[in-house]
Structure formats: structure tokens, C-alpha cells
C-alpha positions as CSV (number, residue, x, y, z in Angstrom):
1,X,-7.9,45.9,62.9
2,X,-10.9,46.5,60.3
3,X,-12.1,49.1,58.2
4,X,-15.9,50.2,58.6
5,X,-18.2,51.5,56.3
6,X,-21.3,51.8,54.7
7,X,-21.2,49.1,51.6
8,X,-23.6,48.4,49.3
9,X,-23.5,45.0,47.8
10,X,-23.3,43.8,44.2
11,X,-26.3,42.4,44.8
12,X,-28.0,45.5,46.4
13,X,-28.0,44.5,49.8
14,X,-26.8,47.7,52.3
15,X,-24.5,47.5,55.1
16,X,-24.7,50.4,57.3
17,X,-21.5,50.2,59.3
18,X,-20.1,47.0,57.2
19,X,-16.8,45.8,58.4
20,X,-13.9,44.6,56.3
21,X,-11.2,42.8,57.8
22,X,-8.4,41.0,56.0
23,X,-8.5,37.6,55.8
24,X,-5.2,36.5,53.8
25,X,-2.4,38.0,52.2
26,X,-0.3,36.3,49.7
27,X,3.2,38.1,48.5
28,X,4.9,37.6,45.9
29,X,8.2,39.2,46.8
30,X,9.2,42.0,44.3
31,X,6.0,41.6,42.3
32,X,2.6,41.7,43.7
33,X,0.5,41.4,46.7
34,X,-2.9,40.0,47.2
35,X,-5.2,40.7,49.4
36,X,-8.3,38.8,50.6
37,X,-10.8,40.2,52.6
38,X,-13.8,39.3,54.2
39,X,-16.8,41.5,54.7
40,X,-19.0,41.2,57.7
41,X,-22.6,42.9,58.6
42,X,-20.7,44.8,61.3
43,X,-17.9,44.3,63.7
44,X,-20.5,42.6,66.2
45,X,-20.8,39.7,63.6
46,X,-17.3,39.4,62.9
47,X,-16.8,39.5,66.6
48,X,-19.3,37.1,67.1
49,X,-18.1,34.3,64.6
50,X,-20.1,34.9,62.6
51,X,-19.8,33.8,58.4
52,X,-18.8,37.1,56.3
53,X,-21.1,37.8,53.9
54,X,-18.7,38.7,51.0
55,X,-15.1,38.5,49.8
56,X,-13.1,41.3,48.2
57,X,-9.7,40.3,46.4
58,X,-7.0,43.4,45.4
59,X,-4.4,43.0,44.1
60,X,-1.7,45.5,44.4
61,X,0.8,45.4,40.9
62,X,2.6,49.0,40.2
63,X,2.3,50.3,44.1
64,X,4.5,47.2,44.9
65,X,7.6,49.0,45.9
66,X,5.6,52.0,47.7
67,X,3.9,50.0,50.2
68,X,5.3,46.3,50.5
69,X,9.4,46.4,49.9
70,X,11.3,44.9,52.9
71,X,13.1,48.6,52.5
72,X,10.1,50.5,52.9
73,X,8.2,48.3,55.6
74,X,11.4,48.8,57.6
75,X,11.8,52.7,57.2
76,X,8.2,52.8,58.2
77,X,8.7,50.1,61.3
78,X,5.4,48.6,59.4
79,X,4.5,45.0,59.0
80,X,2.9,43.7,55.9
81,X,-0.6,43.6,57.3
82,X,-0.5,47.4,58.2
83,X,0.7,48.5,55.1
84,X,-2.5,46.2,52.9
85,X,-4.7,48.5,55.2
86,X,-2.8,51.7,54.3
87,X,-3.3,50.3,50.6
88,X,-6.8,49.7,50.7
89,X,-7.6,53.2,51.7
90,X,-5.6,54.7,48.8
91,X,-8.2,52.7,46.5
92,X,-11.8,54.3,45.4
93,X,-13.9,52.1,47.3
94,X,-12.5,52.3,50.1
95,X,-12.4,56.0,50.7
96,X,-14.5,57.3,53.9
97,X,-13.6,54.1,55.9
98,X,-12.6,54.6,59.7
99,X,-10.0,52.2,60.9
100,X,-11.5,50.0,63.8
101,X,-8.9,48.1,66.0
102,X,-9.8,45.3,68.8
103,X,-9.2,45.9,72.1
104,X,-6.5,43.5,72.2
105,X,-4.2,46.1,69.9
């Protein structure tokens, strides 16, 4: 799974149709969550093995408990890498993006 957008670049470069796909996420259990991810032309290049072009890092302090305690990610039936994509679309930037999933899913 990925999220798609348009994204302009800090360094003014546009992607129309960039894709965003998590790379890692590290947990701190009870504290924080960290999540890397990786930002490709489209989903073609990211198919395609191709290098990402930039890397976003959130970190996710006072929604902890909301999105990533064991309670909650097992009343929802949701694993940790579900529930960064749920966060990412609650933050500003990431507003507008459509949810892209593989074929594989």
C-alpha cells in the first residue's frame, strides 16, 4: 500500500501523482512511533525499483494511544503498518491523498 498525490518538493520540483510508501517504522512501545517514508516519482518508479527521490520522517507523540496501543490495534483487527497510514492522513500534508494498494493485497 501507498498514498498518491501531487507533492511539491522543498526544492520546488512537482510530482504529479507522487507516491509515498513507508519505508520503516520504529515503536517505541507506550511512547512514540516513527515513521519513514520514502517518496517516489509515481507508483511506476517505485514499482520499477527505482531510487525514491525524497524521505519524509513523522513522528507521532500525543496520538500514541489513539492509533498504536496493542488495545486499540486489536479492537480495530489493525496491524501497525495500517494504522501509520491512517496517521499520515490525519496530518496536513497529507490531506487529498488516495490510498493505492498492490495487486498482491
Amino acid at each position: 500500500m501507498g498514498l498518491q498525490k501531487d507533492i511539491t518538493l522543498d526544492s520546488g520540483i512537482n510530482l504529479p501523482n507522487g507516491y509515498m510508501k513507508i519505508n520503516t517504522i520504529n515503536i517505541m512501545s507506550g511512547e512514540w512511533v516513527n515513521i519513514l517514508i520514502d517518496v517516489y516519482k509515481d507508483k511506476a518508479a517505485s514499482d520499477d525499483g527505482k531510487q525514491s527521490v525524497a524521505r519524509f520522517a513523522h513522528k507521532c507523540l500525543t496520538e500514541y494511544h489513539q492509533y498504536f496501543s496493542l488495545d486499540v490495534l486489536n479492537q480495530l483487527n489493525k496491524n501497525t503498518t495500517s494504522q501509520s497510514y491512517n496517521y499520515l492522513k490525519t496530518l496536513p500534508f497529507y490531506a487529498g491523498a488516495t490510498d493505492v494498494f498492490d495487486v498482491k493485497e
